[in-house]
C-alpha atoms as a printed R data frame, in Angstrom:
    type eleno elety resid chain resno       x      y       z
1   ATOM     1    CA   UNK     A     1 -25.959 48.343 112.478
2   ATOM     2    CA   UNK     A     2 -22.108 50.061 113.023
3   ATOM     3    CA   UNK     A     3 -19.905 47.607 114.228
4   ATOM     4    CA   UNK     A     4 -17.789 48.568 116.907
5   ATOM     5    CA   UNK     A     5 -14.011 49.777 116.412
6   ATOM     6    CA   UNK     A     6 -11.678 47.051 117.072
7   ATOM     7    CA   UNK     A     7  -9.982 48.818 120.294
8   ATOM     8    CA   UNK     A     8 -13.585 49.484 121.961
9   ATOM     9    CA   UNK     A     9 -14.531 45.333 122.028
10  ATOM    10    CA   UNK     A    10 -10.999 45.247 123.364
11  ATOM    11    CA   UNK     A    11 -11.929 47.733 126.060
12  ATOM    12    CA   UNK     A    12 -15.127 46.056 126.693
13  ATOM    13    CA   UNK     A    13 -13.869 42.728 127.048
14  ATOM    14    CA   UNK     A    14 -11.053 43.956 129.166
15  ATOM    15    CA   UNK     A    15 -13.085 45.927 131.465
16  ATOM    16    CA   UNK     A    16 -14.647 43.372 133.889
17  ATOM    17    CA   UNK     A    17 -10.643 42.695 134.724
18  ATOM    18    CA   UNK     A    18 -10.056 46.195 135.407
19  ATOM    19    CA   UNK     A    19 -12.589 45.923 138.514
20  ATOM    20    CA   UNK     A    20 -10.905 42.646 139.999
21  ATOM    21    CA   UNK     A    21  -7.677 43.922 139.733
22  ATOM    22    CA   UNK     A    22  -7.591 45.920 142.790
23  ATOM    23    CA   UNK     A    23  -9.213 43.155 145.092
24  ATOM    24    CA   UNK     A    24  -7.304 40.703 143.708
25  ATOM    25    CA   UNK     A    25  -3.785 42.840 144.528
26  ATOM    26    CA   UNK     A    26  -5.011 43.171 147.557
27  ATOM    27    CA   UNK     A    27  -5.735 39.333 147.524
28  ATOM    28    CA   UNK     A    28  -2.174 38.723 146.589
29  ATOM    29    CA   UNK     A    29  -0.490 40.763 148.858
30  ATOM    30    CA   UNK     A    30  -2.211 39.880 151.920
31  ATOM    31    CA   UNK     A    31  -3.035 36.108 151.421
32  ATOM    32    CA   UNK     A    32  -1.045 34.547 148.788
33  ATOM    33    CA   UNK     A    33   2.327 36.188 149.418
34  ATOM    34    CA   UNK     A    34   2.501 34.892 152.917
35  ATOM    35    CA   UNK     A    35   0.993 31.647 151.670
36  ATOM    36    CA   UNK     A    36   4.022 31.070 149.194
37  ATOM    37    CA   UNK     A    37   6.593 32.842 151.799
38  ATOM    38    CA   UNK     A    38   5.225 29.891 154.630
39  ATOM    39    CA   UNK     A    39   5.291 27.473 151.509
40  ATOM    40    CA   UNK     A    40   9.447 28.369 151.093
41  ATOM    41    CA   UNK     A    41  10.088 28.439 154.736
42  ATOM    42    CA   UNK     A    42   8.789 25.550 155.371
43  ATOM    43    CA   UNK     A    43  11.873 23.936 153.340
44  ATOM    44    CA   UNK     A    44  14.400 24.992 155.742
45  ATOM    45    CA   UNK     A    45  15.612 24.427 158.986
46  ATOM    46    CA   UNK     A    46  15.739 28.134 160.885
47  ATOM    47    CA   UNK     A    47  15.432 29.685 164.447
48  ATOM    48    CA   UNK     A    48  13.797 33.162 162.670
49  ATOM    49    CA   UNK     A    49  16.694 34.454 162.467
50  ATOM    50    CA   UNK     A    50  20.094 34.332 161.630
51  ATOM    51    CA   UNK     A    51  21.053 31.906 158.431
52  ATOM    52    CA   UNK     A    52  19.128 29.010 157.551
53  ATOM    53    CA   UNK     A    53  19.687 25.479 156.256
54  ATOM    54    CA   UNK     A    54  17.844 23.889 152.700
55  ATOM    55    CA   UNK     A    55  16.455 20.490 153.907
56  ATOM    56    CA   UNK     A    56  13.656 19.891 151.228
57  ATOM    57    CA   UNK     A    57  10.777 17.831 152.556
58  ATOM    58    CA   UNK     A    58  12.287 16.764 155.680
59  ATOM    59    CA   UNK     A    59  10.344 18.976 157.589
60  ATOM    60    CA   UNK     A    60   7.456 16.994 155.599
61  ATOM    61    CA   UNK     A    61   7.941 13.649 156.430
62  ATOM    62    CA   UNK     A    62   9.150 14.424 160.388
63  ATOM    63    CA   UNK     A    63   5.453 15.383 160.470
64  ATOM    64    CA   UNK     A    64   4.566 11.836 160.030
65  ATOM    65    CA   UNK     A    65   6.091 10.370 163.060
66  ATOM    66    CA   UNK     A    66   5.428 13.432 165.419
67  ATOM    67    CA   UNK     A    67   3.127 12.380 168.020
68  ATOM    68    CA   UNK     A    68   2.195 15.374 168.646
69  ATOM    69    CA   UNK     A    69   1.346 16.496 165.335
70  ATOM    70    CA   UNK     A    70  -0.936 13.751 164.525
71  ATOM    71    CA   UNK     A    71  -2.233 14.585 167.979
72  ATOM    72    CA   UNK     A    72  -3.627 17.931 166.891
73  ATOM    73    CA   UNK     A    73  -5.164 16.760 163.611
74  ATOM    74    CA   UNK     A    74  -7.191 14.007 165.059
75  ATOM    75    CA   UNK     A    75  -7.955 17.068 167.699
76  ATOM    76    CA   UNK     A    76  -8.729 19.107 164.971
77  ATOM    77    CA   UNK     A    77 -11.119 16.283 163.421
78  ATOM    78    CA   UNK     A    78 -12.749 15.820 166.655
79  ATOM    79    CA   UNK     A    79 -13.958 19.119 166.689
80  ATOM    80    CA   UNK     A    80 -15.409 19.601 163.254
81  ATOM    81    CA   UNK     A    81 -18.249 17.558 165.472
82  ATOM    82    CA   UNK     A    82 -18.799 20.177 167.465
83  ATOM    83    CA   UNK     A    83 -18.366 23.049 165.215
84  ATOM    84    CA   UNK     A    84 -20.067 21.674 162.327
85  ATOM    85    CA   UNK     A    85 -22.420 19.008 163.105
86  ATOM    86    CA   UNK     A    86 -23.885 19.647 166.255
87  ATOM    87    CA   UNK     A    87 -24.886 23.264 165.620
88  ATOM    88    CA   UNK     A    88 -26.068 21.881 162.351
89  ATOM    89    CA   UNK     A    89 -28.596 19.624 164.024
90  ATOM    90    CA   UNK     A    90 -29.373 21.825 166.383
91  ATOM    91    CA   UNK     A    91 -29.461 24.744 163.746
92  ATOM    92    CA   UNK     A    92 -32.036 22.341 161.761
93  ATOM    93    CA   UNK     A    93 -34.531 21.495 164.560
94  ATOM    94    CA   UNK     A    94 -34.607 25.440 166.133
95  ATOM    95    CA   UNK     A    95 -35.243 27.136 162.388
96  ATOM    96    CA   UNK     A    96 -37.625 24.187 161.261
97  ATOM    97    CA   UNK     A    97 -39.193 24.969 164.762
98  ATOM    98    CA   UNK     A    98 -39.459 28.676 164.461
99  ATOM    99    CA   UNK     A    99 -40.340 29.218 160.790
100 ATOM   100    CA   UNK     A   100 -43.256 26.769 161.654
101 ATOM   101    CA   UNK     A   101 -44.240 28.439 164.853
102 ATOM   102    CA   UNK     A   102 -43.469 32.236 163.778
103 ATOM   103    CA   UNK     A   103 -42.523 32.910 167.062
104 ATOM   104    CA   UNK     A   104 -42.992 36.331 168.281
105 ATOM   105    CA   UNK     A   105 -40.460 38.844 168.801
106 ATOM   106    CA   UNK     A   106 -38.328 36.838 166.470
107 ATOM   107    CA   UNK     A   107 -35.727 40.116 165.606
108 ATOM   108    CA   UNK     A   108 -35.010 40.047 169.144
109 ATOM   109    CA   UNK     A   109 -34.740 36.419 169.597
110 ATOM   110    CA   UNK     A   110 -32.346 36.383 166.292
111 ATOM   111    CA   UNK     A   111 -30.035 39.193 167.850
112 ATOM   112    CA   UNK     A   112 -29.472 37.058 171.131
113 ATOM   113    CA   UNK     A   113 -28.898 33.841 168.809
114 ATOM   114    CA   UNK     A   114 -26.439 35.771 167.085
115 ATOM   115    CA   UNK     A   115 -24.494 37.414 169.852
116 ATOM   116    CA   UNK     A   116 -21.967 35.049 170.355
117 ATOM   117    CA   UNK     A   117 -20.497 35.872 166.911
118 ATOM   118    CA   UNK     A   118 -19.324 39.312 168.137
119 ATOM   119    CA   UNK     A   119 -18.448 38.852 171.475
120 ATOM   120    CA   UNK     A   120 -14.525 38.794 171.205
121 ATOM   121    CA   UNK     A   121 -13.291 35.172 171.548
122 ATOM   122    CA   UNK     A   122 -10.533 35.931 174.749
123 ATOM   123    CA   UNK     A   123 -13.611 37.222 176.366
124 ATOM   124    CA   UNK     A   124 -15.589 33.976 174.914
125 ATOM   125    CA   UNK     A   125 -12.979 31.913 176.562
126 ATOM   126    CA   UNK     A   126 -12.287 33.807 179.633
127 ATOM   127    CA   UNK     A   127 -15.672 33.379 180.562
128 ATOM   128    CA   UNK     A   128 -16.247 29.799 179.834
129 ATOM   129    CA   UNK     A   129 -12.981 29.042 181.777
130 ATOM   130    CA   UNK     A   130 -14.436 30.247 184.967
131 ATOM   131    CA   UNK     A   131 -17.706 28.490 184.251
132 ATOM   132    CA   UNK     A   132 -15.545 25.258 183.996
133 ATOM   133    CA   UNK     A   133 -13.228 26.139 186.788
134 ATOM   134    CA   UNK     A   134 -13.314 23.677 190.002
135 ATOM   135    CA   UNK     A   135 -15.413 26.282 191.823
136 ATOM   136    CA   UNK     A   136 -17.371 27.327 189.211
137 ATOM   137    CA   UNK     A   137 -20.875 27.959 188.119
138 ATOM   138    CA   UNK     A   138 -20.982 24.376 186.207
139 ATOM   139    CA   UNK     A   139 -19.781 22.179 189.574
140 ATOM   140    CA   UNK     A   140 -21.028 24.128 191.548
141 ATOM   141    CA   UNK     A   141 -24.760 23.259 189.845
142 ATOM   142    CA   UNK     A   142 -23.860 19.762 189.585
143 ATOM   143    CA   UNK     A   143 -23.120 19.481 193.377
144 ATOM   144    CA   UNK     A   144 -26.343 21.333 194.437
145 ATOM   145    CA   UNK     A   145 -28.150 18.673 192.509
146 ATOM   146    CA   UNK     A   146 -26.412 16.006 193.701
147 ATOM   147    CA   UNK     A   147 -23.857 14.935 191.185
148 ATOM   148    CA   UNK     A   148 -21.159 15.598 192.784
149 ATOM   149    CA   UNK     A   149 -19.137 12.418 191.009
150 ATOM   150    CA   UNK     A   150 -19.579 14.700 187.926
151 ATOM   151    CA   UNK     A   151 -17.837 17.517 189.326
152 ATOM   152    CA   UNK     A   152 -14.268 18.419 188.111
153 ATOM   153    CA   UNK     A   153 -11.713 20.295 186.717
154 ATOM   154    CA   UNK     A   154 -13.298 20.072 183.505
155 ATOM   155    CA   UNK     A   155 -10.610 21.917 181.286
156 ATOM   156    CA   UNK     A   156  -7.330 19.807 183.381
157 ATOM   157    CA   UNK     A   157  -9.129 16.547 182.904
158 ATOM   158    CA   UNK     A   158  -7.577 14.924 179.867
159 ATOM   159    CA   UNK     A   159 -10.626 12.865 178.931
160 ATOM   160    CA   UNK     A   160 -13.033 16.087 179.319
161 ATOM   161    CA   UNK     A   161 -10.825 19.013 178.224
162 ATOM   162    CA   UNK     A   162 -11.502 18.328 174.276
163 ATOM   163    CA   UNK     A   163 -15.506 17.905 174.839
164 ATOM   164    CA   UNK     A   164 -15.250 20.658 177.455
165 ATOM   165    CA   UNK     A   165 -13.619 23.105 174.632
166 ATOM   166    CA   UNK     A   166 -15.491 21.460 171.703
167 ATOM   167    CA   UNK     A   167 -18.740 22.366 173.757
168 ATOM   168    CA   UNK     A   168 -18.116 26.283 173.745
169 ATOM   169    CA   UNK     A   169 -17.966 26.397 169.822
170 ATOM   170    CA   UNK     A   170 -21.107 24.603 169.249
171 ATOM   171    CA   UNK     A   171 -22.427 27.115 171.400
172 ATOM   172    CA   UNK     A   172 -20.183 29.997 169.480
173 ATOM   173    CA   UNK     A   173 -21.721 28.389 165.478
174 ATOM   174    CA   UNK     A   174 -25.156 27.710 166.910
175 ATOM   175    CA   UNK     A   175 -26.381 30.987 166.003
176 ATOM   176    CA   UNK     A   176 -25.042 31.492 162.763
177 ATOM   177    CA   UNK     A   177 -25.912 28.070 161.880
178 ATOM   178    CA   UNK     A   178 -29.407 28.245 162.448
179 ATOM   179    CA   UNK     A   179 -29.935 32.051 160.899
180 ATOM   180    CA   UNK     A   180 -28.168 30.753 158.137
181 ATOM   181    CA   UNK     A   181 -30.836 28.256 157.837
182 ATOM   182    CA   UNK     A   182 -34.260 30.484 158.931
183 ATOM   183    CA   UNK     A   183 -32.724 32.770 155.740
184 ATOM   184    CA   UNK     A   184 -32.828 29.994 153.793
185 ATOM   185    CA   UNK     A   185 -36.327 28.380 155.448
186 ATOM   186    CA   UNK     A   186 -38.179 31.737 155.183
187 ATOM   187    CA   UNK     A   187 -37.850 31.894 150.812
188 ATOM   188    CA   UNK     A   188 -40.154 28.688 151.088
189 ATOM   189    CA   UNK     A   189 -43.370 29.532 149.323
190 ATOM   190    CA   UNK     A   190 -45.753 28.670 151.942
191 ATOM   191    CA   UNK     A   191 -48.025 26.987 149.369
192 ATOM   192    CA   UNK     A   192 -45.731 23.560 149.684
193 ATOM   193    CA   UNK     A   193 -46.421 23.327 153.361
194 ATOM   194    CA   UNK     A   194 -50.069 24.601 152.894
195 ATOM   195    CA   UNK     A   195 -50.409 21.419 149.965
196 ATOM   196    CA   UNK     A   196 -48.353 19.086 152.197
197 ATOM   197    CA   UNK     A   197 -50.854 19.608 155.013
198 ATOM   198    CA   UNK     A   198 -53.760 19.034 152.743
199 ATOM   199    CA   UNK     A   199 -52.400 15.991 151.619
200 ATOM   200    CA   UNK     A   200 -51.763 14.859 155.636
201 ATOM   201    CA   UNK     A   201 -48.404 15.206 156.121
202 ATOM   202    CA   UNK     A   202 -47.028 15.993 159.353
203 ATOM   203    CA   UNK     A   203 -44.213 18.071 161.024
204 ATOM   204    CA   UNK     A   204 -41.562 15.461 160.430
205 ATOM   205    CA   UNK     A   205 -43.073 14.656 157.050
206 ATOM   206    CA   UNK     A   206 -43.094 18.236 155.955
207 ATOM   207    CA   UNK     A   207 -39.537 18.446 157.859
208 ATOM   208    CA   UNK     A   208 -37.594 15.851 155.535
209 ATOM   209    CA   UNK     A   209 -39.750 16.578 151.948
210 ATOM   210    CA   UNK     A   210 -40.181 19.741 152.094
211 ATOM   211    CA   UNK     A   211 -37.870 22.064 154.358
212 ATOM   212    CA   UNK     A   212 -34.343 20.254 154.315
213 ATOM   213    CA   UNK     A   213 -34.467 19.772 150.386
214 ATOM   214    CA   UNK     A   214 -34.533 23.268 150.075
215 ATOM   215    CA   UNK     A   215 -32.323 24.662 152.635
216 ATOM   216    CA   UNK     A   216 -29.458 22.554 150.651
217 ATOM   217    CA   UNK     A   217 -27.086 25.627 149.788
218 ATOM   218    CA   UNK     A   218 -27.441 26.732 153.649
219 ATOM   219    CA   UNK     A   219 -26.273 23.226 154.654
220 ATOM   220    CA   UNK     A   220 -23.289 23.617 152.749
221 ATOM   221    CA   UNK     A   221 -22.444 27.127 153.512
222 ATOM   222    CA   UNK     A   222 -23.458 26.358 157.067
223 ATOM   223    CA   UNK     A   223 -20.674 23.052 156.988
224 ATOM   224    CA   UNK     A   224 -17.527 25.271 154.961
225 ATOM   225    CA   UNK     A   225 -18.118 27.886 157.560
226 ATOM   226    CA   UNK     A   226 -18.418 25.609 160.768
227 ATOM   227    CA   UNK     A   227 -15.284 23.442 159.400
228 ATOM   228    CA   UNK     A   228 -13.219 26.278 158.682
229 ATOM   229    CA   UNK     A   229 -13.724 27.402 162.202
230 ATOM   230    CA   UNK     A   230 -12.845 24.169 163.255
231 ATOM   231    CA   UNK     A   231  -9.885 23.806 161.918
232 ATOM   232    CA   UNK     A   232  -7.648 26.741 162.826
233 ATOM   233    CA   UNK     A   233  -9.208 27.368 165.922
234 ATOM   234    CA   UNK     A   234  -6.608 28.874 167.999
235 ATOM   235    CA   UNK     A   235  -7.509 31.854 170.472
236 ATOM   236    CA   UNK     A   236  -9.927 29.648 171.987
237 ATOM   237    CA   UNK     A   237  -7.618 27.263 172.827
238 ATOM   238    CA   UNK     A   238  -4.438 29.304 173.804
239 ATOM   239    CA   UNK     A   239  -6.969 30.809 176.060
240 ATOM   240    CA   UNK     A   240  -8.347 27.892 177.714
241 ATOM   241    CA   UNK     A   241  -6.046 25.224 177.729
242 ATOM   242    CA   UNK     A   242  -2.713 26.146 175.455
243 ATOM   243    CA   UNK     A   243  -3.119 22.876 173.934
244 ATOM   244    CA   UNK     A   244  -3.110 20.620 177.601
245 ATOM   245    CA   UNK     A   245  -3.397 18.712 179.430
246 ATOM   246    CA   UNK     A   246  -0.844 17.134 177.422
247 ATOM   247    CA   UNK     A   247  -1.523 17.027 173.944
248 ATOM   248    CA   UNK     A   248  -5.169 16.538 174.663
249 ATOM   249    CA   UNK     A   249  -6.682 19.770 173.239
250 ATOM   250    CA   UNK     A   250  -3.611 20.407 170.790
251 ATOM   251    CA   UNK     A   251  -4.730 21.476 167.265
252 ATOM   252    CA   UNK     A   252  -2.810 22.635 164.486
253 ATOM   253    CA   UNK     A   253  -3.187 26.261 164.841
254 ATOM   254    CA   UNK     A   254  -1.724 26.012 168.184
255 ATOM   255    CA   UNK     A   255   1.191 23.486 166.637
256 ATOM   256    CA   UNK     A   256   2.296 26.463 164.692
257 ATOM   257    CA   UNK     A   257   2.739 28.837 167.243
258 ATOM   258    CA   UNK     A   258   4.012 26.630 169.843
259 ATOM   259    CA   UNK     A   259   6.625 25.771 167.236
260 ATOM   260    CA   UNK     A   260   7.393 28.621 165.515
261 ATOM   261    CA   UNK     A   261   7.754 31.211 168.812
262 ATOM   262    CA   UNK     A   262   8.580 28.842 172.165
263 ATOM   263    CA   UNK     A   263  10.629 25.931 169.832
264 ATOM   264    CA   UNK     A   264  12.085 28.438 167.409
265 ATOM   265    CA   UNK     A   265  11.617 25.912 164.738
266 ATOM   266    CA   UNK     A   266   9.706 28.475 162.025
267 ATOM   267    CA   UNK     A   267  10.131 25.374 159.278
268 ATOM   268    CA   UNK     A   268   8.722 22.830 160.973
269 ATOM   269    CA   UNK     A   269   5.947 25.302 161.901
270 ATOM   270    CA   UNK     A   270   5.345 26.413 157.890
271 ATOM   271    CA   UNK     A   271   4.952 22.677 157.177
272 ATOM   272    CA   UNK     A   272   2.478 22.207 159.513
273 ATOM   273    CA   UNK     A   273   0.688 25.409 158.261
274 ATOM   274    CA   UNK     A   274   0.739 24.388 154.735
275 ATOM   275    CA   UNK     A   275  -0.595 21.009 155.947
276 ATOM   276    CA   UNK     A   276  -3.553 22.515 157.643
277 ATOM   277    CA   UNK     A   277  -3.827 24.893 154.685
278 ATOM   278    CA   UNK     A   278  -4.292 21.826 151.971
279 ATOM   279    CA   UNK     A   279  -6.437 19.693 154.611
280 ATOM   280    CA   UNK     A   280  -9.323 22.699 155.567
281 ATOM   281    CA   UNK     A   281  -9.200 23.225 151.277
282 ATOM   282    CA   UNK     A   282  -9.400 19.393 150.741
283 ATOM   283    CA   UNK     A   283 -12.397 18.958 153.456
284 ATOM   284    CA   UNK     A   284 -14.476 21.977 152.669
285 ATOM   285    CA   UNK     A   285 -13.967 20.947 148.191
286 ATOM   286    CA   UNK     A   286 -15.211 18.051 149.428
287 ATOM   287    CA   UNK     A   287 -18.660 19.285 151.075
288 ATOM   288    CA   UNK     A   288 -19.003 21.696 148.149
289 ATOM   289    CA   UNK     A   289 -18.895 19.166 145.328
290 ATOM   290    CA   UNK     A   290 -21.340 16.473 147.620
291 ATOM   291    CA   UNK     A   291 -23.640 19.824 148.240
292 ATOM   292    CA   UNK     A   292 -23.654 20.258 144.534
293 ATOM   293    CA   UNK     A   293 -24.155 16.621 143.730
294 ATOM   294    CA   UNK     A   294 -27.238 16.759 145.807
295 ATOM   295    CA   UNK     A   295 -28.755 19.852 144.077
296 ATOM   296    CA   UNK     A   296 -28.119 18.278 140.253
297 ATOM   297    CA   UNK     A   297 -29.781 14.761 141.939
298 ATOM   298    CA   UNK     A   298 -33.318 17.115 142.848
């Protein structure tokens, strides 16, 4: 057999890198570049504009002490449980429900699950505003059934504004949580369930042997997505709240604009960036290596 010239095994092996090397140009310009420009800028002191002064990490370790920054990430935190782990539950229990069931008209039914994902987020949060608004639709049900004590200004109330906010994107990841997991549910060979039944086993027996053992990989696509979200969440809350009452609904995202374009301090806003840049990589390694864990353990 005629081995091949010297240059064509060179062109071969170099081939697969011509195809990447447009995306990852692309790649570059568009996410890295600004990563690295918000890396350099967030060692000086500057207005964003005009000259600017070298301060190293002091932009760094003023983040420690700032109330308000630590604010946000505990804010931030707070609502991975509502982006990520209650639409995960929920997620669970509607797919386990509907694969089981095969409820009809299930295209349509998927299509209004999904809707929220492409419904632009200012009108998202335009809408739910109203709905928590003193006079609207939500107090206004709780005082025609009586609870008026419940009633309030749900997004000015300091103890409520975070749940009332965290609330809308469980409802906004609810649907792509749960057909994320029906995708995953409906490449189970129906013979397990059909052998599990033989055998006795039940819904919830079936549920934690069978179904969520295999739906693994969804789970952790399901959490990367959900967290990301979580964490630089910003429209929604610029829309809602802008970060009040108080620091109460602050989150990083909003940190960085607040700082960079109403403070005029673009450095301390790049640090804060890069911070929420290394902590949304950190968390979402994390779920990917316990995700993979978990599939090696089967």
């Amino acid at each position: 057999m005629p081995r091949k010239a010297p240059s064509a095994v060179v062109r071969s092996r170099a081939t697969p890198y011509l195809f990447i090397l447009p995306a990852f140009v692309v790649y570059a310009a568009f996410s890295l570049y600004p990563l690295v420009r918000a890396a350099q800028f967030s060692l000086y002191e500057w207005p964003g504009f005009g000259p600017s002064t070298f301060v190293g990490l002091q932009n760094y370790t003023d983040l420690i002490g700032d109330e308000a920054f630590r604010a946000a990430i505990g804010n931030a935190l707070g609502l991975i449980l509502f982006y990520s782990g209650l639409p995960l539950v929920i997620g669970l229990v509607l797919a386990a429900v509907l694969r089981r069931g095969q409820v009809r008209g299930m295209g349509f039914f998927r299509t209004v699950v999904f809707l929220p994902q492409v419904i632009a987020l200012v009108v998202v949060a335009v809408a739910w505003r109203n709905i928590y608004s003193p006079n609207g639709p939500l107090n206004q049900a709780l005082r025609a059934v009586g609870l008026d004590e419940l009633a309030r200004g749900w997004l000015g109330d300091p103890g409520a504004a975070l749940p009332a906010v965290g609330l809308i994107g469980t409802w906004l990841q609810m649907g792509l949580v749960m057909l994320l997991l029906l995708a995953g549910m409906s490449r189970i060979p129906n013979d397990l369930f059909e052998a599990a039944r033989l055998d006795g086993a039940g819904p919830l027996r079936e549920f934690f042997a069978i179904t969520l053992p295999s739906v693994r990989g969804e789970i952790v696509v399901s959490l990367v997505l959900t967290i990301i979200a979580a964490l630089k969440t910003f429209d929604l809350i610029y829309m809602t709240t802008s970060g009040g009452p108080g620091n109460a609904t602050t989150v990083p995202s909003y940190e960085v604009y607040f700082r960079a374009f109403e403070l005029r301090e673009v450095g301390s806003a790049s640090a804060v960036a890069i911070v929420l840049t290394v902590l949304v990589f950190a968390i979402n390694v994390a779920v990917t290596r316990i995700g993979e864990r978990g599939e090696q353990a089967r």
